[in-house]
Every structure is written in structure tokens, then in C-alpha cells.
N, C-alpha and C positions, 0 to 999 in steps of 0.2 A: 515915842516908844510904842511899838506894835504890843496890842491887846492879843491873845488868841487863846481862845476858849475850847474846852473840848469836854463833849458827853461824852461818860464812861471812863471806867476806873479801873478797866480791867484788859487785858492782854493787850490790845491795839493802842486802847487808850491812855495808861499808864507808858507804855514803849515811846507812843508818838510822842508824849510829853517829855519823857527822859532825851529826845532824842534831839528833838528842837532847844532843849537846855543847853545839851552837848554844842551845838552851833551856835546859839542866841543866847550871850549871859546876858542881855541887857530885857530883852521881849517879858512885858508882863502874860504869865502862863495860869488860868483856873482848869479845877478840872470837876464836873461836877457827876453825881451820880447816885441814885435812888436806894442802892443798898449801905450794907452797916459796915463790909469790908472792901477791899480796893484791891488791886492787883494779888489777885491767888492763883494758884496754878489748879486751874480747873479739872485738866485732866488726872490728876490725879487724886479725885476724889473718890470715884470705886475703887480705891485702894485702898484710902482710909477707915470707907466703911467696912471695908473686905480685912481690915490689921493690919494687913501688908504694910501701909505707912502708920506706926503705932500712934505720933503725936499728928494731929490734924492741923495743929497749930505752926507744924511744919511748910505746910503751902501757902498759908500768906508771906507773901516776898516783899511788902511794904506797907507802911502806914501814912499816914494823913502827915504825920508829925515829923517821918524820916524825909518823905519828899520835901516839907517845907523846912528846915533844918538845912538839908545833904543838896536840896538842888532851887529852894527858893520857886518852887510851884505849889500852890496855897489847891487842894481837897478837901470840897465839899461833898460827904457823904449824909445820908439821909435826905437829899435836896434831886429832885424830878424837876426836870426842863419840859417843862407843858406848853411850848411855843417858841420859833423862831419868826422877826419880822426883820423878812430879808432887805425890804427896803431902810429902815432905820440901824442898819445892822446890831440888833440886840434879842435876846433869847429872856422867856419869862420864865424864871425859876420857883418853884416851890418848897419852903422848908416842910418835909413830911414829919418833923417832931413839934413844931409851934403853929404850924398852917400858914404860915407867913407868907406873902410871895410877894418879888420884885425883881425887878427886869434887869439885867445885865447886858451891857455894850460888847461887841466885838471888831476887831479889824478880820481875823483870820476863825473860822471855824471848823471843828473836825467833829465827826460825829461817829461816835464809836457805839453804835448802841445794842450791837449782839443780836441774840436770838431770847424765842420762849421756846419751851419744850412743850409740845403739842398735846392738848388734854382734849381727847373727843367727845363730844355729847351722850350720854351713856345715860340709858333708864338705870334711876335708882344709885348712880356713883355715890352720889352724898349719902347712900349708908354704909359704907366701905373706909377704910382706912387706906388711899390710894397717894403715894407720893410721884412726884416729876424728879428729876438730880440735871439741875442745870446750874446751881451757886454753890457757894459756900453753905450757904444756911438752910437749903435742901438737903445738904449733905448732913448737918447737924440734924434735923430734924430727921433723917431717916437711921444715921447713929441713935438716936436717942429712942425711938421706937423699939430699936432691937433691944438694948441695953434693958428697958422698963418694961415691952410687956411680952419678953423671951418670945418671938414667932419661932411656931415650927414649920410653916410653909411658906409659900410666897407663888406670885405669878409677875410675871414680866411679862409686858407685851410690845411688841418689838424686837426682834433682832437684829439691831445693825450696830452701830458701834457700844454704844452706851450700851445696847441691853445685852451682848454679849458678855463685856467685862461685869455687868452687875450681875448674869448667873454666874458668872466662876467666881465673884468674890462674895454672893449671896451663901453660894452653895459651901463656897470655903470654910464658914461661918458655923456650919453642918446645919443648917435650915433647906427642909427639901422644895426643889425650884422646877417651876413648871413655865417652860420657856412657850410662846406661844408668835406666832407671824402669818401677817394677812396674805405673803406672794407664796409662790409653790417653794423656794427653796431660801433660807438664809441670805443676810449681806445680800442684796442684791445686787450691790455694787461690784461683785466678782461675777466670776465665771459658775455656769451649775457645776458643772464637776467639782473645781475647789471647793464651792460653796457646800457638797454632799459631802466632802473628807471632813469638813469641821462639823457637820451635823456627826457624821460618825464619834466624832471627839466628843462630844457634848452626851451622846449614850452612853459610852464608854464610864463618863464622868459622871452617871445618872442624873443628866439634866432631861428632864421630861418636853419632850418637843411635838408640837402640830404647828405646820405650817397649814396653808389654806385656812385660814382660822382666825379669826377678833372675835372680840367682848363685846354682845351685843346687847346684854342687861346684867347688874348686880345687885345681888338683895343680900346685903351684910357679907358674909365670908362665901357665897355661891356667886361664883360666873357663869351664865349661859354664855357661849360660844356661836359664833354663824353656823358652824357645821352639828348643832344640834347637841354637843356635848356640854356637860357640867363639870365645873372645878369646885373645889373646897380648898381655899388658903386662908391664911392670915393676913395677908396685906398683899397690895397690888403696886406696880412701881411700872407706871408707862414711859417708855421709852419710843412711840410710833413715829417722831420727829422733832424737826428745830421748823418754826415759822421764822423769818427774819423781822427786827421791832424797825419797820419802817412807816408806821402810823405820825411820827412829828417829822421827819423828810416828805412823807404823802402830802399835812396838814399847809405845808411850809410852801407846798407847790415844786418841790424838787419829782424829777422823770425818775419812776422805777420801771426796770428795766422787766424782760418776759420769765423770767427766773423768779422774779418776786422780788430781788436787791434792789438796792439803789444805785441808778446807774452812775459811773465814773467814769475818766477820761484815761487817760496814758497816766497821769501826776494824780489819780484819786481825788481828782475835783468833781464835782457834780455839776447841773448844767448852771448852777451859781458859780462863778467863779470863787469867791470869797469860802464856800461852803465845800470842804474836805468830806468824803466817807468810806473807812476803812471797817474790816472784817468780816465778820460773818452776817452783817444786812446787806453788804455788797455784791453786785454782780460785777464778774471782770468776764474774760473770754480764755477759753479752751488753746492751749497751747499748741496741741497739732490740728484742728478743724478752724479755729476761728471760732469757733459758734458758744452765742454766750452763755455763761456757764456762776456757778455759786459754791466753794469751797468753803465749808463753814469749818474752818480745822485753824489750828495754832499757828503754822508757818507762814498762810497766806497771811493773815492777821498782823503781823507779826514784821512782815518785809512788805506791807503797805502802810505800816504806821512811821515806817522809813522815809521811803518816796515820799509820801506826802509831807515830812518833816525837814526833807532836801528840798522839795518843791517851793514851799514857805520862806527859804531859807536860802532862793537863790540858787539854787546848784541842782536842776531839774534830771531825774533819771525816769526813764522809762519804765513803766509796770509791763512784765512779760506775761504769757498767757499761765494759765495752770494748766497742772498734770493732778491733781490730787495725788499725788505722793502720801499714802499711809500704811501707818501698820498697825495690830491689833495681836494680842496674848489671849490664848484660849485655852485652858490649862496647858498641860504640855505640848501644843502646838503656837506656831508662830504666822500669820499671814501677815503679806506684805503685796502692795499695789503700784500701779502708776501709770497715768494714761489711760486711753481707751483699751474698754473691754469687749466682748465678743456681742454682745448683744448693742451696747452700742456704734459699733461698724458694721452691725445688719440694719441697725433701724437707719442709720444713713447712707446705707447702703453704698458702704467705701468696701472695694477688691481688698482682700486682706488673706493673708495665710498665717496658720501657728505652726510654732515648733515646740514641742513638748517633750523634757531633758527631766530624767531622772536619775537621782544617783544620789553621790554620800556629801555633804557640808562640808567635810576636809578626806584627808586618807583612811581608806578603809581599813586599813590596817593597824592606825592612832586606835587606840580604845574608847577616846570620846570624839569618837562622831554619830551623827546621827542623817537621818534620810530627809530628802527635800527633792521636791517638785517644782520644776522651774518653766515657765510659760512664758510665751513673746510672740508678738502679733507683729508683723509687718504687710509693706506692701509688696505684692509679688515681683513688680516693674519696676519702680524706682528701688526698691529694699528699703524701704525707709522705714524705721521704728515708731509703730501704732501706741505701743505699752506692753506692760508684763506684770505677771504676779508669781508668786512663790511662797510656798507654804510648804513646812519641814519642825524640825524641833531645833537647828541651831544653824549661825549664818542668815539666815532667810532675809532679813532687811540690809545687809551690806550688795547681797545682790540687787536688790530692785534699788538700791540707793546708786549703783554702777550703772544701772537702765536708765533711771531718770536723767542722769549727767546725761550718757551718751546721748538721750533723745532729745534733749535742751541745748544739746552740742550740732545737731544735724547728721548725725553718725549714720551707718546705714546696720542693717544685719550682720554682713558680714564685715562691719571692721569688729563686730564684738569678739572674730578669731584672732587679731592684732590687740587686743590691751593686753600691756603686761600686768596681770594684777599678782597679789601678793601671796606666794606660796613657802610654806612647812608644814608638813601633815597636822601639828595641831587645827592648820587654817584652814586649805584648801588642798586642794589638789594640783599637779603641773599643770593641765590644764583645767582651769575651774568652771565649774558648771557653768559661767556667762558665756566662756570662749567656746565651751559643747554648746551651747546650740548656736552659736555661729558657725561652729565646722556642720553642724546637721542640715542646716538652712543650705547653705552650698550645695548637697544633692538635690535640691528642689528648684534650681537655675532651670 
């Protein structure tokens, strides 16, 4: 009866377990993991801080007791894997509530073991009340801060995904928020222009913005800044990154890859065969360049704890490259991504053109529509689809959700004038902004 083991309890790791159940009713399955809860839905923790999601209690999607009940896979939480010996195939485990530790056999291993949220070296932090939001119990702990000692300020530092959502649901809270980013313009992952419409959003919304700017000393509620300026808040919540936790795949002698992940194969194996590793420690490769790449987001996580649960299981499927496909809520704006962006097809200096389509989310004439920006990079020669973004107040992600298909389909620019997609003025338009700049792209042959 195959043994297989798997760190972490949370999006890849909890999924690959359910999934290898689904295939394998007979395979004994552990799952082990250093926190107190187990499968939550992460992303929607700025939510709960922000009320938006009233019961917090709402995001955990399982317990220790429902898994071993509903699918007969036994959850060890409070228990850190402080070693794998790939030759004896067994992992050294540690109880973090008795200090216990002893060693666990495996046949099959998957290693799910996430990211940390990046705390810089900082004169004086530890006299500061500074939080990270990367669990569940960051999230509690930074609930519990606001509830007990009522802030009226805050500083974020960071703006890319987490720290955008935490000033709009900081700010929602009416705590005034002082956004603050080391590069010239927000998200760097977009475009500057889009990236300058959401800073306009974030004014508009009195969130206090310096880019060019990190925290480069704190003394109690003052931050000196690089650029010479002081803040006065109540609490600080960095948000400047995810490191990948691949310190026991390093330990173990597993190859990470130039990304920082752990590298993987086609099936999410490591250069161990026996040794799986999914999510956000992973490195996989960029869907349209090849060149490798690290998606620390939900869906990769999520459709490699698959693959490698087929893989295990006999019925081997292929991992495809990524696009990073995402989106992001900024008050009443919406952004939405996928593929390469402008800065990335200069630094690689791939021939590339945009087409830049502006117009209305459905018919102008419906009452509820609203305005959106639609961008798409291709190649001038082949027409082949680079990526696209689009940022508006409604639609915005069903579009770039039609870019990704086409681009993971081989589609060129101009067949985006041939999709029939789906129109009534509450929707779209007869032709919907995907198919406009497919007709625009055609004058530039």
C-alpha cells in the first residue's frame, strides 16, 4: 500500500491530498504542517480585516477532523518537517506543542511549503508595532490590533498585490493610510500608464502615496524614509514580498532553480524522483518565452497539486507554462493581467506592438456601464499574442480571462476580430472591446 506524505496544509497541499484520494481510495495519505489551521482561503484575508468578509471563520474550508472523517487522510497540524533523508526515504518531524520529534517513512513525497512574507532589516523595527498578512493568524493578529488599540493611522510598505488590497480595506475601516513603494511607479508587474490610473485611484480615495521611497529607520510610531521624509502612524504592515520557504528542499539537496523555486519537471517532480513540489516555492517556465519564471498566486498552486496527484497516480499530464493571469480591486477600479508586459519584452528584447482600445464595458446607452482600458501586446510578424491588461470599473476580468484562453490557444491578434463573444447592452457591446482591438491591430499590417 503506497505511503505518501505531504508538507503543508494549505492550497496545494490540502488540493493534492483531496485529489490523490479521489484516485487512490486504498494509498495511505499524511499531511503535516507547522500551523494551527489548514486549508483557508488566503486570499481573502484583506477582506476580513477590511469587514468586507464579516465572519473570518468563514475562509477555513477544512479541518484536521473533516479530512480524516470525509476522505481518511490523517492532519498533523502544529508538527514542522525539519528534514528529509532522501536516501532512507523518510522525513524528520517535529511536534511544536510537546518538542517531540520522530521520523516518518515515505514512498511518494509532495512538498507544499509556500512562501514568507518578506521582513527587511530595519534600524529600530522592534520598537514599532509592524505586522506581515501571509496566514490566517497574521490575519487574526492584525484583526485584533485594530479592534484593541482603535489606530488612527497606518503605513504600508509595498504596493503590489497584498499591499494594495490592505490600503483600500485599511482605509475602509476610516484609519488614514499612507501607502508608500521602493520603484518609480506602483504594481510593477503592469504597465506605467495603468500602473499611474490606479495611483490616480488611490488619491482620489485619500490614500497617501511616495513611490521612490522605503523605510529606512523606526523609532516607535516615526519612519524615516530613503527620500529623507518622516511619517507618524500607528502601526506598519509590510507587504515588500514573498521569499519562497525552500530552506528543507535546499537542506535535502533538491536543485532550485534561478527564480529562487524549487525546480520541477513536466509532472512537478524534483530532481528526486520520489520528491513532488508544488506552489508558490516552485519554479515552472513562462508560457510564451520559455524562460523560467515563479507564480506565487492561487491557480498555479492549485492545477499543479493536480498534475502531480495524476502523476502519482499513473495517468501523467503535462504542466504548461504560466501567464500569471490576475486581478486585483482598488476601490472602484478593477485591474486585470496576463502575460507579458511592456517592460518585460524590452528587457528581452522581443519586437512587440500595442493596441490601445478604449471604450465602454457594455452599451453606452444601458445605464450601468462604465469605462475601461483595454491593452495587448503582440508580435508585429507572426501577430502572435504577447499578453494584455485592462483596467475599468466593470467587465475588466472577463476580458483579460478571453486573452489568456486565446494566448494558451496559439490565436494570433487578429483572430480576437472572429470570436463571437457574448452580447446585450447590459454585457457588452456588438462588438466587444476584445474584437476592437483586433479590427485596430489590422491598420498596423
Amino acid at each position: 500500500m503506497e505511503k505518501i506524505i505531504i508538507v503543508g496544509a494549505v492550497g496545494g497541499g490540502a488540493t493534492s491530498a483531496g485529489q490523490l484520494r479521489f484516485y487512490n481510495k486504498n494509498a495511505i495519505i499524511k499531511i503535516f504542517d507547522r500551523d494551527t489551521v489548514m486549508s483557508y482561503a488566503a486570499c481573502g484575508t484583506p477582506y476580513a480585516i477590511g469587514e468586507v468578509i464579516e465572519d473570518e471563520e468563514s475562509l477555513l474550508m477544512a479541518n484536521p477532523e473533516q479530512f480524516k472523517e470525509k476522505r481518511n487522510i490523517e492532519v498533523h497540524l502544529k508538527h514542522e518537517v525539519t528534514g528529509i533523508d532522501r536516501k532512507e526515504k523518510r522525513i524528520r518531524v517535529k511536534n511544536l506543542e510537546t518538542g517531540e520529534q520522530f521520523l516518518e517513512s515515505y514512498d511518494k513525497l509532495i512538498l507544499s511549503p509556500g512562501g514568507t512574507a518578506v521582513m527587511p532589516d530595519i534600524k529600530g523595527a522592534q520598537t514599532a508595532d509592524i505586522f506581515r498578512l501571509r496566514s490566517y493568524n497574521d490575519m487574526l493578529a492584525i484583526k485584533e490590533y485594530i479592534q484593541s488599540h482603535k489606530p488612527q493611522s497606518c503605513t504600508i510598505s509595498g504596493a503590489g498585490f497584498i499591499g494594495l488590497e490592505m490600503a483600500e480595506n485599511i482605509k475602509e475601516l476610516g484609519i488614514d493610510v499612507h501607502l508608500i513603494h521602493k520603484s518609480d511607479y506602483i504594481m510593477s508587474i503592469l504597465d506605467e500608464d495603468i500602473s499611474r490610473e490606479i495611483e490616480k485611484e488611490l488619491l482620489l480615495n485619500e490614500v497617501h502615496l511616495q513611490t521612490n521611497a522605503y523605510i529606512t529607520e523606526i523609532d516607535q510610531r516615526t519612519q524615516t524614509l530613503s527620500n529623507g521624509d518622516r511619517l507618524e502612524t500607528d502601526f506598519i504592515i509590510m507587504s515588500i514580498g514573498l521569499a519562497p520557504n525552500v530552506g528543507l528542499a535546499k537542506d535535502a539537496g533538491l536543485e532550485i532553480g534561478t527564480t529562487g523555486g524549487i525546480m520541477t519537471n513536466d509532472y512537478m517532480q524534483t530532481n528526486d524522483p520520489s520528491i513532488y513540489a508544488i506552489g508558490d516555492a516552485t519554479e515552472n517556465f513562462d508560457l510564451v518565452t520559455g524562460e523560467p519564471k515563479r507564480v506565487p498566486l492561487a491557480w498555479p498552486a492549485h492545477r499543479q497539486a493536480y498534475i502531480a496527484a495524476k502523476h502519482i497516480n499513473g495517468e501523467p499530464i503535462e504542466k504548461k507554462g504560466l501567464l500569471g493571469t490576475s486581478v486585483l480591486k482598488i476601490f472602484n477600479l478593477t485591474v486585470a493581467m496576463t502575460g507579458l508586459n511592456e517592460n518585460t519584452l524590452r528587457n528581452l528584447e522581443i519586437p512587440s506592438v500595442s493596441i490601445v482600445h478604449n471604450g465602454n464595458s457594455n452599451a453606452g446607452y444601458y445605464p450601468d456601464h462604465g469605462k475601461l482600458k483595454l491593452k495587448v501586446h503582440y508580435n508585429p510578424d507572426s501577430r502572435k499574442l504577447y499578453g494584455a491588461q485592462c483596467l475599468g470599473t466593470k467587465g475588466v476580468d472577463k476580458r483579460i480571462d478571453v486573452i489568456a484562453t486565446a494566448i494558451y490557444a496559439g490565436l494570433t491578434i487578429d483572430d480576437l476580430q472572429a470570436l463571437e463573444l457574448c452580447y446585450a447592452p447590459p454585457y457588452s457591446s456588438p462588438k466587444d472591446p476584445v474584437n476592437m482591438v483586433g479590427y485596430k491591430a489590422d491598420k498596423k499590417k
